[in-house]
Each structure stands twice: as structure tokens, then as C-alpha cells.
Backbone as numpy.savetxt, mean C-alpha at the origin, in Angstrom:
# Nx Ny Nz CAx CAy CAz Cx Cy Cz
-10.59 -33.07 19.30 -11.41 -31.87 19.30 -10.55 -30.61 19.30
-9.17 -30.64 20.29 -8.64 -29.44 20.29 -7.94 -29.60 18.78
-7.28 -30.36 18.20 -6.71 -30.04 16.71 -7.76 -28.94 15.63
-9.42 -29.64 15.81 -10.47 -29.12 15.05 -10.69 -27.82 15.27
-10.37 -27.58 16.44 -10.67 -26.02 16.72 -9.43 -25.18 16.17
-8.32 -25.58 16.56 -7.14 -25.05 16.59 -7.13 -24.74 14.56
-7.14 -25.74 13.96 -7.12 -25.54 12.85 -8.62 -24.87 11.91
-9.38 -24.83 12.64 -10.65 -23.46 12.47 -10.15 -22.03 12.38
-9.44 -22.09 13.32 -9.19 -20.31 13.91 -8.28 -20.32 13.05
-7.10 -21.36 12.49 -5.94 -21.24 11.94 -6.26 -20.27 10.46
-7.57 -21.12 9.86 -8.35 -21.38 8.79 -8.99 -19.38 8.55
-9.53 -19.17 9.86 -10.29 -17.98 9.93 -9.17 -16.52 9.51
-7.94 -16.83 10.66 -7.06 -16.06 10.16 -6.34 -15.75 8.65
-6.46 -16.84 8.00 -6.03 -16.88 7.13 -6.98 -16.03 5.98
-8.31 -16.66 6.61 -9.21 -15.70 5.26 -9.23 -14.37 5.41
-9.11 -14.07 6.97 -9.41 -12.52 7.53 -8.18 -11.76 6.59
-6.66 -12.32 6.80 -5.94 -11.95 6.30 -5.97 -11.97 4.50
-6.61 -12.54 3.92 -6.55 -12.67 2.54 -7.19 -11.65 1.87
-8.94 -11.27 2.81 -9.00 -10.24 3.11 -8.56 -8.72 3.14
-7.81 -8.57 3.80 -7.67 -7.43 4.08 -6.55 -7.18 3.21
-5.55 -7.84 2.31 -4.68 -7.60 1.08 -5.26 -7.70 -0.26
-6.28 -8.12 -0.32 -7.49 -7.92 -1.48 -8.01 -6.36 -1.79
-8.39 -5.30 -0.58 -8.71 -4.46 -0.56 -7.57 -3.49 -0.98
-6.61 -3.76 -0.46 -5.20 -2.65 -1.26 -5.13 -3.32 -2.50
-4.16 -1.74 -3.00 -4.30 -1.13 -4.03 -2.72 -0.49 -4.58
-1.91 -0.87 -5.39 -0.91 -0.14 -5.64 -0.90 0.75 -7.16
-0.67 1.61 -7.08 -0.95 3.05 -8.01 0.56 3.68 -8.47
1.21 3.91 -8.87 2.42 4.70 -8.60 2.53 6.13 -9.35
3.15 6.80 -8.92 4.05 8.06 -9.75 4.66 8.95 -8.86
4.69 10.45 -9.26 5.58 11.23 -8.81 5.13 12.08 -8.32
5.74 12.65 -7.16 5.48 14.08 -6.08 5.59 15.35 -7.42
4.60 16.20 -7.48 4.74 17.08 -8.14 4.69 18.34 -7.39
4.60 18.63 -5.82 4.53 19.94 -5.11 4.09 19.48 -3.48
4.69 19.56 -2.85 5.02 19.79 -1.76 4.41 21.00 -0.70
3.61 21.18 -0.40 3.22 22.49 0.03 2.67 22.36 1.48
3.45 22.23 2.48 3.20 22.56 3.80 2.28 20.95 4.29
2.86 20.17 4.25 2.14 18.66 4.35 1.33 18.08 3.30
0.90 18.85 2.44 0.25 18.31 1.76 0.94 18.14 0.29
0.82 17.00 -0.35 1.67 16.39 -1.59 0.50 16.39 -3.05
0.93 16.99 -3.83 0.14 16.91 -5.03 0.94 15.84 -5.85
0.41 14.73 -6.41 1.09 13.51 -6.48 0.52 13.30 -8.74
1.43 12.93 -9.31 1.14 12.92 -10.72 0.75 11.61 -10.53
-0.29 10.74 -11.43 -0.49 8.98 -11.01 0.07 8.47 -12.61
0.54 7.67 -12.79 1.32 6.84 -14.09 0.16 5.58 -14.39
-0.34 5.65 -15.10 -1.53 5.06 -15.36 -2.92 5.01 -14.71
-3.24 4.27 -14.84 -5.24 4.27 -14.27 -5.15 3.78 -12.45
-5.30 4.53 -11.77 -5.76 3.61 -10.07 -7.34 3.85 -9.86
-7.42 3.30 -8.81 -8.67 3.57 -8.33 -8.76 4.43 -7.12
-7.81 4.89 -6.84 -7.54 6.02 -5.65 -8.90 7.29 -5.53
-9.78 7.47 -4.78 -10.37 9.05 -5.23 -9.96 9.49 -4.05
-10.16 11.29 -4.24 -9.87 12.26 -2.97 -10.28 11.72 -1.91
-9.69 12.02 -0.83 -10.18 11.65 0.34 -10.39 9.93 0.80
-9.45 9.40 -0.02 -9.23 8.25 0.78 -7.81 8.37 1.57
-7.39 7.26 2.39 -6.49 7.27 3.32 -5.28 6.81 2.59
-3.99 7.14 2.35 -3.04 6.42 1.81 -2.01 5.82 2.70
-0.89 4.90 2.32 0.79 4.75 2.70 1.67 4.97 1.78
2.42 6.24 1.98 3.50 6.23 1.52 4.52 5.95 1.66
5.55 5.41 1.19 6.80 4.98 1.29 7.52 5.43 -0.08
8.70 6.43 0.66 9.75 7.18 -0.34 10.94 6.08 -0.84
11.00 6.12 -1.91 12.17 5.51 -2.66 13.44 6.03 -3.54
14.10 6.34 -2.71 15.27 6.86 -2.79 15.99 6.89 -4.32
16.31 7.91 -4.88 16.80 7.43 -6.50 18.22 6.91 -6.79
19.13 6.56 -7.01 20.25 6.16 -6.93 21.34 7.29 -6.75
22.51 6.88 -6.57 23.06 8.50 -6.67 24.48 7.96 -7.64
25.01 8.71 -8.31 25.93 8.16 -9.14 27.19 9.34 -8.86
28.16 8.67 -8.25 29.24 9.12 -8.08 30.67 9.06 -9.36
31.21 10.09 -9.58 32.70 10.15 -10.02 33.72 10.35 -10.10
34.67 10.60 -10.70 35.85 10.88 -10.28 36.43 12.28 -10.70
């Protein structure tokens, strides 16, 4: 009985989690203005993003090329 349960909840987490990465969404492009917290952002093809939803950003650094 305890395996049946144990592997229920195992089961539940798993969908909860499948879930909740179904609902995101990745979009990309570029910062176009900066203005006191707030980011006016260019999008590189079609998302489904509209105003006033919640985002995560994460900055990605561009390479830097050094010489001599």
C-alpha cells in the first residue's frame, strides 16, 4: 500500500510539473531603451507575450574580443 501511494504523489508531481513548463514561453530579441527601470525590448519573430504580462529576464553577455 505504501509503494501505491508513494508512487501516486510521485506520478502527481510529475504532471504538476509538466504543467507548469507547458505554460512558458520563450520569445527573444533586443533591449532597445532603457529608461529608468523600464526596458523597451525589439521581439525577433512572432511570441505570444502581450503588455502587462509578468516576465524573466536573463542578460547574456556578448563576447568580448581581445588584441594585440
Amino acid at each position: 500500500m505504501r509503494k501505491k501511494l508513494t508512487s501516486l504523489v510521485m506520478a502527481l508531481f510529475f504532471t504538476v510539473g509538466l504543467a507548469g513548463v507547458s505554460v512558458a514561453g520563450k520569445c527573444k530579441g533586443d533591449v532597445v531603451k532603457n529608461e529608468g527601470g523600464e526596458l523597451v525590448i525589439k521581439l525577433k519573430g512572432d511570441c505570444k507575450a502581450k503588455a502587462g504580462d509578468s516576465v524573466k529576464i536573463k542578460v547574456k553577455a556578448a563576447a568580448k574580443v581581445e588584441g594585440c
